[in-house]
TORVO-222442 format. One line per field, with one value per residue: residue number from 1; x, y, z of N, C-alpha, C in turn. Coordinates in nm, 4 decimals, decimal comma, padded with zeros to 6 digits, always signed. Layout:
N
resi	c(NUM ...) .
n.X	c(X ...) .
n.Y	c(Y ...) .
n.Z	c(Z ...) .
ca.X	c(X ...) .
ca.Y	c(Y ...) .
ca.Z	c(Z ...) .
c.X	c(X ...) .
c.Y	c(Y ...) .
c.Z	c(Z ...) .
This chain:
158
resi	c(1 2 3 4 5 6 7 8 9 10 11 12 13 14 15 16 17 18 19 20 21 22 23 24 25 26 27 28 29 30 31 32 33 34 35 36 37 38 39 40 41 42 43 44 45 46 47 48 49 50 51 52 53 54 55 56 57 58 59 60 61 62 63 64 65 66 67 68 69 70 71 72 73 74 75 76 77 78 79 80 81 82 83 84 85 86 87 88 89 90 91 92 93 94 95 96 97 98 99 100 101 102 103 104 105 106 107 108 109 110 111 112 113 114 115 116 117 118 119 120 121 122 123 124 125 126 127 128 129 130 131 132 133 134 135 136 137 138 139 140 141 142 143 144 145 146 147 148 149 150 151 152 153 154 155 156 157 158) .
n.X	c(-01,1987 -01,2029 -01,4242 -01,5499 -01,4779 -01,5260 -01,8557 -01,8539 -01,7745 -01,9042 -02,1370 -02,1351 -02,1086 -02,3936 -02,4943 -02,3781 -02,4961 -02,7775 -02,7582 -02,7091 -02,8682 -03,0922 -03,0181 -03,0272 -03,2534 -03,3182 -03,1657 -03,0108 -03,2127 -03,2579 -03,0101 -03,0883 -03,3514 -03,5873 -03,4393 -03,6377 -03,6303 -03,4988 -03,6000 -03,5989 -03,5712 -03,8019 -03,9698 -03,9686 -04,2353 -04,5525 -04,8213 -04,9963 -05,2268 -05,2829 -05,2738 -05,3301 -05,1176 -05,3111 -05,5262 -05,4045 -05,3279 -05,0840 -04,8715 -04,8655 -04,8885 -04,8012 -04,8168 -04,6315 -04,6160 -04,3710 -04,3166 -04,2580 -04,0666 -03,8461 -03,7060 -03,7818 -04,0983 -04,3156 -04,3594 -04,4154 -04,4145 -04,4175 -04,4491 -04,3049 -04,4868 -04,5332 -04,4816 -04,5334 -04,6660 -04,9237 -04,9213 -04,7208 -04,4831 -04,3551 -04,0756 -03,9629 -04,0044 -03,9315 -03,9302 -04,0322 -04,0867 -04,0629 -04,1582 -04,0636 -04,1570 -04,1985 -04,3868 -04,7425 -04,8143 -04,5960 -04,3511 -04,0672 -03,8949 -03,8100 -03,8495 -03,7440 -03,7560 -03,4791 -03,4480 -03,7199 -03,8245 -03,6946 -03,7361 -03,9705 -03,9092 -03,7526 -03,4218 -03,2907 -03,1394 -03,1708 -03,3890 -03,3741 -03,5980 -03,5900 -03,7922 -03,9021 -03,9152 -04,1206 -04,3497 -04,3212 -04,1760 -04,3774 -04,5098 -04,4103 -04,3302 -04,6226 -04,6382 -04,4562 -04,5577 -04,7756 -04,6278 -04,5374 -04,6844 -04,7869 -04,9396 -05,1204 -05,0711 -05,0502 -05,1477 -05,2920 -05,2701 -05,2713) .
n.Y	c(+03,5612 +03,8252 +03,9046 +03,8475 +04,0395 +04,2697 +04,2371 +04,2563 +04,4964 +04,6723 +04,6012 +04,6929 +04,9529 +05,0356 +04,9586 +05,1733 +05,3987 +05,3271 +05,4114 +05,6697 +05,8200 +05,7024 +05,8850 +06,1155 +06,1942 +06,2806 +06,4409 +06,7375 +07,0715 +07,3502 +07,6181 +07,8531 +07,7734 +07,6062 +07,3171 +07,0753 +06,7907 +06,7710 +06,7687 +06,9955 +07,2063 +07,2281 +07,2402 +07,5250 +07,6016 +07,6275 +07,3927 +07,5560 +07,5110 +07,2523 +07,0058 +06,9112 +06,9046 +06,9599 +06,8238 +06,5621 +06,2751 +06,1710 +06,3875 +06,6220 +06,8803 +07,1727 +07,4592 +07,6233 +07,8290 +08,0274 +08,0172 +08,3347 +08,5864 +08,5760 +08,4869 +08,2549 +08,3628 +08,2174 +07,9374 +07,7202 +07,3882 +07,1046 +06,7873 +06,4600 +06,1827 +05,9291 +05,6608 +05,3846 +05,3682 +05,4300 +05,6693 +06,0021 +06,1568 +06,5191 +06,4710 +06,2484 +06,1928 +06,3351 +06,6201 +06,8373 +07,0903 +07,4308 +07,7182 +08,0202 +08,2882 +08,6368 +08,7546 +08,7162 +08,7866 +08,8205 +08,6125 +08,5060 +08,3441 +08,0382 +07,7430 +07,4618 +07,0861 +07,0033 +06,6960 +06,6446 +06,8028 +06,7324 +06,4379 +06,3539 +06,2588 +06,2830 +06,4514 +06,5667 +06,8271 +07,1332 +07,3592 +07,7598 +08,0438 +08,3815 +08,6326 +08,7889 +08,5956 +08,3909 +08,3466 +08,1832 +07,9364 +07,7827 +07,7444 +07,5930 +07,3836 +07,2847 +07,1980 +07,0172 +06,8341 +06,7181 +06,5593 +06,3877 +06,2490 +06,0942 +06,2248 +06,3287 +06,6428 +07,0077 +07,2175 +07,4407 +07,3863 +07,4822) .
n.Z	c(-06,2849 -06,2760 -06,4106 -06,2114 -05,9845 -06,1300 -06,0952 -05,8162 -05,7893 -05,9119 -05,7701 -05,5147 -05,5803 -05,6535 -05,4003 -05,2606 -05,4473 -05,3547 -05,0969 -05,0768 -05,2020 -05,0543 -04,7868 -04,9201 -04,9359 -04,6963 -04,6235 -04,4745 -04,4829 -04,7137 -04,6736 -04,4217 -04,4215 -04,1283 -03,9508 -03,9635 -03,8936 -03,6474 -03,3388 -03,1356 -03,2745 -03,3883 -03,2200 -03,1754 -03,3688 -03,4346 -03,5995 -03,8095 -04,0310 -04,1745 -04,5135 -04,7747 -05,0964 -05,3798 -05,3092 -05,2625 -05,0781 -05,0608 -05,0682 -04,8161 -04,6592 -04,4972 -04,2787 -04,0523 -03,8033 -03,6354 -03,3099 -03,0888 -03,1447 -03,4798 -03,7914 -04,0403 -03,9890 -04,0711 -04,2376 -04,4680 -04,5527 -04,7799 -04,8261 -04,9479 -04,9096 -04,9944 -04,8395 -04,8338 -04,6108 -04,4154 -04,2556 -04,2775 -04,1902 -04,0644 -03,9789 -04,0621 -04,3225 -04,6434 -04,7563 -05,0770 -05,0948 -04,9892 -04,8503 -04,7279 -04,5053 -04,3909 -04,3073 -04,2979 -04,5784 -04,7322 -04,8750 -04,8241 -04,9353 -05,1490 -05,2045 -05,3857 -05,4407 -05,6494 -05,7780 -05,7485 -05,9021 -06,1527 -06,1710 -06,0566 -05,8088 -05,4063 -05,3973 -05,2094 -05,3137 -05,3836 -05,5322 -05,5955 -05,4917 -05,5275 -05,3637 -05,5859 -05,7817 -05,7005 -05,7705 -06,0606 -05,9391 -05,7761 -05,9628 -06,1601 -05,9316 -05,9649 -06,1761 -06,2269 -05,9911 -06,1002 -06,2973 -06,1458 -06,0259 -06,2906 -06,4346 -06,7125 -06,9062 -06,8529 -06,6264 -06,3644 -06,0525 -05,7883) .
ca.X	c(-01,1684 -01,1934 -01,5904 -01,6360 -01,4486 -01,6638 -01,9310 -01,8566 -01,7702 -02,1332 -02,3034 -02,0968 -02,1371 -02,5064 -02,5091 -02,3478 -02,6274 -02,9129 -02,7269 -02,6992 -03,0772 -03,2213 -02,9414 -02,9969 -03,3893 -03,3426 -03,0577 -03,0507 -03,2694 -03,1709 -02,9621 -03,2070 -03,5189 -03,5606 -03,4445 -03,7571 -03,5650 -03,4785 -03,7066 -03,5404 -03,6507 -03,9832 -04,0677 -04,0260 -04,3098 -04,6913 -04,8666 -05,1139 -05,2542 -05,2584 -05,3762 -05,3053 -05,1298 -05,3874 -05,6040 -05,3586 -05,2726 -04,9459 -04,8143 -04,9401 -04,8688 -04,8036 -04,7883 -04,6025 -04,6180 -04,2720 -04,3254 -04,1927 -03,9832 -03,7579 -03,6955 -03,9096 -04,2527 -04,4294 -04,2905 -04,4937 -04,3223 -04,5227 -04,3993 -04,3631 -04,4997 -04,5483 -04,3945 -04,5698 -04,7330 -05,0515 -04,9488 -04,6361 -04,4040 -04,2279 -03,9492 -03,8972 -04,0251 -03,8771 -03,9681 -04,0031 -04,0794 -04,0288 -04,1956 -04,0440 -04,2645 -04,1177 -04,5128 -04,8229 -04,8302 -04,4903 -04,2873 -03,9116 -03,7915 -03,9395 -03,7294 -03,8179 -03,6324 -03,4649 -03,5052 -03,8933 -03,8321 -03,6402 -03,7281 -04,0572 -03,8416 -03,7175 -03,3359 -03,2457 -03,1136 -03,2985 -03,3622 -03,3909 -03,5979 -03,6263 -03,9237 -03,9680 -03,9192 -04,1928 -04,4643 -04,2478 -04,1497 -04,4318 -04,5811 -04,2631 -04,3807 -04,7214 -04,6245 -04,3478 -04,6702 -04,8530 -04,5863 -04,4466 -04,8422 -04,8212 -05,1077 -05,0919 -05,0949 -05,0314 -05,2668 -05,2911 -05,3204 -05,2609) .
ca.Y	c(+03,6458 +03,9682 +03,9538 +03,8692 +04,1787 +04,3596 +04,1877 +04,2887 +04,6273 +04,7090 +04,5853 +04,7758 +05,1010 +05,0207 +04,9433 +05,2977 +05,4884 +05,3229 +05,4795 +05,7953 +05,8437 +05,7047 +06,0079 +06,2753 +06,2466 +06,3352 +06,5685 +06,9042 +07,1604 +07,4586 +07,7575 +07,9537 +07,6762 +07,5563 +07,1969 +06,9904 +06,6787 +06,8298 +06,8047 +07,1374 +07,2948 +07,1769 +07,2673 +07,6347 +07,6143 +07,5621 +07,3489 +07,6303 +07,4308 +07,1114 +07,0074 +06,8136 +06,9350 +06,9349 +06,7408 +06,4636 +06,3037 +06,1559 +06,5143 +06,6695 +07,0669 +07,2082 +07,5910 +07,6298 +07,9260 +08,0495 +08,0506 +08,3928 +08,6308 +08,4823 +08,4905 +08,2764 +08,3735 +08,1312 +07,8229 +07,5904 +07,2852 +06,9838 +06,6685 +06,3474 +06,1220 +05,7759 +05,6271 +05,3222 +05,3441 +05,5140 +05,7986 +06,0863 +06,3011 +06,5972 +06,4867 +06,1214 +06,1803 +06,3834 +06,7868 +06,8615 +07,2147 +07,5082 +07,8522 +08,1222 +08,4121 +08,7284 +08,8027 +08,6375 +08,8184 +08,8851 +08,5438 +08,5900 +08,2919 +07,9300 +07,6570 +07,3221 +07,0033 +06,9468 +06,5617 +06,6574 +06,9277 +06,6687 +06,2882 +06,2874 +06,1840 +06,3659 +06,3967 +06,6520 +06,8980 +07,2082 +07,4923 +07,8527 +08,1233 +08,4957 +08,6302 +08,8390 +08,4843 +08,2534 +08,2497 +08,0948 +07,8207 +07,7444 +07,6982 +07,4387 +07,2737 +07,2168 +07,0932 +06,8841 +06,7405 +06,6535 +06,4910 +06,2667 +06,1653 +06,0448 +06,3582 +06,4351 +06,7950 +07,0679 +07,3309 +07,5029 +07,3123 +07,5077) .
ca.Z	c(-06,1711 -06,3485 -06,4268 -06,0510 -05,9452 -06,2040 -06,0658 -05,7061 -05,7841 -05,9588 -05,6611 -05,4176 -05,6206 -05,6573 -05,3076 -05,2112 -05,5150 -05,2799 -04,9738 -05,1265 -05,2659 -04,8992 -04,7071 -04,9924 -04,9274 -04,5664 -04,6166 -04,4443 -04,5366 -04,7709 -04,5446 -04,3756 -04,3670 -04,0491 -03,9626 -03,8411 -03,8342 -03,5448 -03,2370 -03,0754 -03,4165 -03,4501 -03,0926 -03,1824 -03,4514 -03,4489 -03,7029 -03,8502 -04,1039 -04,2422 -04,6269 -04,9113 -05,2602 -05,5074 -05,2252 -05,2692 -04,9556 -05,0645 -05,0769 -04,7212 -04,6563 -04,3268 -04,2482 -03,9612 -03,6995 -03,5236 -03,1451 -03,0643 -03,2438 -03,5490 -03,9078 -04,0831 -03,9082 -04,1095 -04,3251 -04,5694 -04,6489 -04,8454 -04,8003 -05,0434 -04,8131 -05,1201 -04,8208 -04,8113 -04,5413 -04,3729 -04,2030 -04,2587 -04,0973 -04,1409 -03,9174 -04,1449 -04,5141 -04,7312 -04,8173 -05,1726 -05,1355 -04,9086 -04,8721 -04,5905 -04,4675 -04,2864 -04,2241 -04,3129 -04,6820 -04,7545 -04,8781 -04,8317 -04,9951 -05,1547 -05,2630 -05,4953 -05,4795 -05,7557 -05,7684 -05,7516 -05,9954 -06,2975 -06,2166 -05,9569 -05,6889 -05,3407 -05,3886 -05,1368 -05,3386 -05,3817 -05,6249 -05,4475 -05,5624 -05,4639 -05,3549 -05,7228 -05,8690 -05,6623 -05,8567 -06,1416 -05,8488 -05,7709 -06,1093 -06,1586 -05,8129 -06,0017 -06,3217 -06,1392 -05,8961 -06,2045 -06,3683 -06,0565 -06,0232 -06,4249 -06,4985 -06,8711 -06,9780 -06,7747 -06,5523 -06,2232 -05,9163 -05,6522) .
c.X	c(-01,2007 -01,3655 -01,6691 -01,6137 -01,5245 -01,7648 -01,9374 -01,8489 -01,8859 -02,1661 -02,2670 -02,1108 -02,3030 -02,5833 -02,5139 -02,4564 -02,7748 -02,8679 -02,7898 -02,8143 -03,1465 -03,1009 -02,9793 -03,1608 -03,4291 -03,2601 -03,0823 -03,1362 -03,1818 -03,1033 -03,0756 -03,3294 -03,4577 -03,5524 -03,5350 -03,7318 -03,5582 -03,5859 -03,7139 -03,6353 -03,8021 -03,9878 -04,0953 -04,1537 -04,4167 -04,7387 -05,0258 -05,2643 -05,2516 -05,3707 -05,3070 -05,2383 -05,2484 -05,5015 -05,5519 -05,2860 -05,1381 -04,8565 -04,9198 -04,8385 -04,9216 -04,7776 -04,7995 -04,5912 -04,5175 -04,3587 -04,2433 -04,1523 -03,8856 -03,7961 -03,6879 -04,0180 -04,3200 -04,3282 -04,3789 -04,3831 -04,4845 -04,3876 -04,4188 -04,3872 -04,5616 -04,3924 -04,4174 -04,6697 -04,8487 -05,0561 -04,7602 -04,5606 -04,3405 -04,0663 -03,8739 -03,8958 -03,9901 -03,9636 -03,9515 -04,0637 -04,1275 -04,0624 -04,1490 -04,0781 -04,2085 -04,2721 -04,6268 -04,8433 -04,7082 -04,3464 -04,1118 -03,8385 -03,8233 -03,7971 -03,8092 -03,7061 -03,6122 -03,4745 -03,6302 -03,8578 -03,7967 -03,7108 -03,8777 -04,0226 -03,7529 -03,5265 -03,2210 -03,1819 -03,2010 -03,2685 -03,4161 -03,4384 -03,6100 -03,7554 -03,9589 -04,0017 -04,0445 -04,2528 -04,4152 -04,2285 -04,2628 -04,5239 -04,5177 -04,3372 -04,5355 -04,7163 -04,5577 -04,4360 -04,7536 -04,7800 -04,5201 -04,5710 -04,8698 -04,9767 -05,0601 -05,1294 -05,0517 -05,1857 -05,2568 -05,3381 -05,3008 -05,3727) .
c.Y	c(+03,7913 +04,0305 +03,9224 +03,9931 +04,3016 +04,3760 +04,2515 +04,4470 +04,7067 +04,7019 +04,6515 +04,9267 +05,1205 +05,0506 +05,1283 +05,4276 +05,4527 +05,4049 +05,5838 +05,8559 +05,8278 +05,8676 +06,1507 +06,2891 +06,2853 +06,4747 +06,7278 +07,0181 +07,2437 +07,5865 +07,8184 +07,9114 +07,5808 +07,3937 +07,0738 +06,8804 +06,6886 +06,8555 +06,9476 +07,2218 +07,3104 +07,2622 +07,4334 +07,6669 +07,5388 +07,5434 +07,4706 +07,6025 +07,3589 +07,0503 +06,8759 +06,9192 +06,8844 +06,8437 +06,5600 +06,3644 +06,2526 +06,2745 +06,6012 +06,8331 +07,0852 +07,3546 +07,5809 +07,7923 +07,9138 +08,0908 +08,1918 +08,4638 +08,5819 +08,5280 +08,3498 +08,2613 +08,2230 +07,9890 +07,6950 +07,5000 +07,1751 +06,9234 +06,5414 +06,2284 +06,0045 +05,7211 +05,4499 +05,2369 +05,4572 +05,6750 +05,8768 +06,1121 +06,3846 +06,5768 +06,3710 +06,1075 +06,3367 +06,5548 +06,8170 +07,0362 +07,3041 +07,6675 +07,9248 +08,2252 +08,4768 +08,7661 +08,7318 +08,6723 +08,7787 +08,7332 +08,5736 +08,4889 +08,1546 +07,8415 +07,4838 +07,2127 +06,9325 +06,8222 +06,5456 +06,7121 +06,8022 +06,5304 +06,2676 +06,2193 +06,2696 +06,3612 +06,5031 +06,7556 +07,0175 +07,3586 +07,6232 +07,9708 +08,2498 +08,5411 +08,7553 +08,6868 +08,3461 +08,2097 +08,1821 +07,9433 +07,7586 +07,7013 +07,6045 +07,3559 +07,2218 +07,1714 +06,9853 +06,7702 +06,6277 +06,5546 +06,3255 +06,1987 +06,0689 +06,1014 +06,3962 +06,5420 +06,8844 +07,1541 +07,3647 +07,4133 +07,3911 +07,6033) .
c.Z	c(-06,2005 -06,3792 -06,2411 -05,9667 -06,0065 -06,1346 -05,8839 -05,6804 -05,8393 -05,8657 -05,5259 -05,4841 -05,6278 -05,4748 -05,2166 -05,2807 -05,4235 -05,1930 -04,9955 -05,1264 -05,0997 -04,8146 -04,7271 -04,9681 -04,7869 -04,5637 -04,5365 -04,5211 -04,6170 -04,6857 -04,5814 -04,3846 -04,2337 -04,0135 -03,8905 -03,8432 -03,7189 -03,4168 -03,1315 -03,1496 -03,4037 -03,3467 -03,1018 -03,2722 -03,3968 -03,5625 -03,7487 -03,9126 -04,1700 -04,3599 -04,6731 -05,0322 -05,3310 -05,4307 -05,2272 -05,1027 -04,9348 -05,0642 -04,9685 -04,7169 -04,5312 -04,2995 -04,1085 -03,8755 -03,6404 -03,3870 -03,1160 -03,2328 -03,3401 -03,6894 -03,9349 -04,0009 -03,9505 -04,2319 -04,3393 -04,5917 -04,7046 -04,8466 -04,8747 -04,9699 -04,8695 -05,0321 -04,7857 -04,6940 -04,5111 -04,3175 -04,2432 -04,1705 -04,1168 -04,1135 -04,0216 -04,3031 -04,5634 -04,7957 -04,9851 -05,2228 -04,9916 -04,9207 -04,7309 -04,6127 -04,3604 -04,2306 -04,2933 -04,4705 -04,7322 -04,7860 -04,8770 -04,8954 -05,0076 -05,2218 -05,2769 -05,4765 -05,6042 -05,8345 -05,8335 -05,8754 -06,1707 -06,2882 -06,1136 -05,8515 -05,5924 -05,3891 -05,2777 -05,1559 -05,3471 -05,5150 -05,5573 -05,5346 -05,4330 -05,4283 -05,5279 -05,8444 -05,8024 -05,6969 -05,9456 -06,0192 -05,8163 -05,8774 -06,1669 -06,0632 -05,8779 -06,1060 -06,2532 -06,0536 -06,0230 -06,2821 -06,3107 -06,0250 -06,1818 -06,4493 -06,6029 -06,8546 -06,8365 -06,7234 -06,3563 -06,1258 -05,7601 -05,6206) .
């Protein structure tokens, strides 16, 4: 009786760590990135341009355009989109990194998910840099790309 209660209690805590992992890779954005889950959201933004990390297309990149006046003007996200299927979205797969722009030069604030950042995997947490600290973040976001792809060595990808 005692190894089945074991036994039941593993696979219900197991059960609740899958939850968790599929919730925490949708999770809310970081305060002050806008939430494009959100179809309200989205609708204020235009898709500017649309890429690839590293020309990868499992990792797609979207620079978005505010409609109107607003704080952030402009907002990059890339997206881990190894979702098994053919095509993305920003509204369903998972953000693993976040750039906000008060003007088309001028970044105001970039943020990495930590998940991405330690294990190659979205986990909705996020790490938050300043804008004196981005290039460091983003030099993380490309080792971190290289390493969740299984790319030996390090070097510049962006």
């Amino acid at each position: 009786m005692g190894s089945f209660r074991t036994l039941s209690i593993s696979f219900a805590a197991s059960l609740l760590a899958v939850t968790l992992v599929q919730a925490n890779a949708l999770a809310a954005p970081p305060s002050g990135v806008p939430n494009f889950t959100d179809p309200t959201v989205l609708s204020r933004f235009v898709p500017r341009t649309v890429s690839n990390l590293a020309g990868d297309p499992d990792f797609p990149s979207v620079l978005l355009t505010r409609r109107g006046e607003g704080t952030p003007q402009y907002v990059l996200v890339i997206v881990d989109a190894r979702n098994g299927k053919e095509t993305w979205s920003i509204r369903e797969d998972a953000a693993v990194f976040y750039a906000l722009f008060a003007d088309r030069e001028t970044i105001h604030q970039a943020f990495l998910d930590a998940g991405f950042a330690a294990q190659g995997q979205p986990s909705g947490r996020f790490l938050a840099a300043r804008p004196e600290r981005v290039e460091e973040l983003v030099g993380r976001l490309g080792e971190d790309y290289l390493r969740a792809r299984g790319i030996a060595g390090t070097g510049a990808i962006l």
